[in-house]
N, C-alpha and C positions, 0 to 999 in steps of 0.2 A: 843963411843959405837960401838960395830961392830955388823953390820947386815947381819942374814946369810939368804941364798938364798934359798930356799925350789925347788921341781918340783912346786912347787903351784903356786909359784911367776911367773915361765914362762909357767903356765897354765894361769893366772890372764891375765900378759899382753898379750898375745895372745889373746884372748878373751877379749880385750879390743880391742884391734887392731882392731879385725874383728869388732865388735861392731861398731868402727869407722867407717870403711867402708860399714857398712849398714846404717848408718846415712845418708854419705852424698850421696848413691844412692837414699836414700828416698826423700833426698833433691831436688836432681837433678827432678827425680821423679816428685814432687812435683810442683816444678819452670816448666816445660815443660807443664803440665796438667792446672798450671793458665794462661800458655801462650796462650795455645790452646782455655780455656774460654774466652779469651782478647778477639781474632780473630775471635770467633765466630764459630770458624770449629767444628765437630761432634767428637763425640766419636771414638777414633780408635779402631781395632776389637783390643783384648785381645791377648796377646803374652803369651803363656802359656810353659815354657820350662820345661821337665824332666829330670834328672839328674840320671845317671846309677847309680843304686843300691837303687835310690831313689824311695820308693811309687812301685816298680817293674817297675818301666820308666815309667808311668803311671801319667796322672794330668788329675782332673775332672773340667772342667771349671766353675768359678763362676758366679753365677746366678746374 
């Protein structure tokens, strides 16, 4: 049987892909933020980036 390829298919994995890659910063993420409650140390102040075209470059920091 032959399978044909849509734009869809290399919309799919793309978007898989990135998917992937926000997994494993959540990850990352993650494992740093239980390291830092191991040690004891405070909360670090909030890294808030904006992205041109994004929001008008603009981020409201969460509460």
């Amino acid at each position: 049987m032959t399978q044909h390829h849509t734009p869809d298919d290399a919309l799919q994995a793309d978007l898989e892909r990135l998917n992937d890659q926000f997994e494993a910063e959540d990850r990352e993420d993650r494992r740093a933020d239980a390291e830092r409650r191991r040690k004891g140390l405070p909360e670090p102040e909030r890294d808030i980036r904006a992205y041109d075209g994004f929001a008008d470059g603009g981020a409201a920091p969460r509460t």
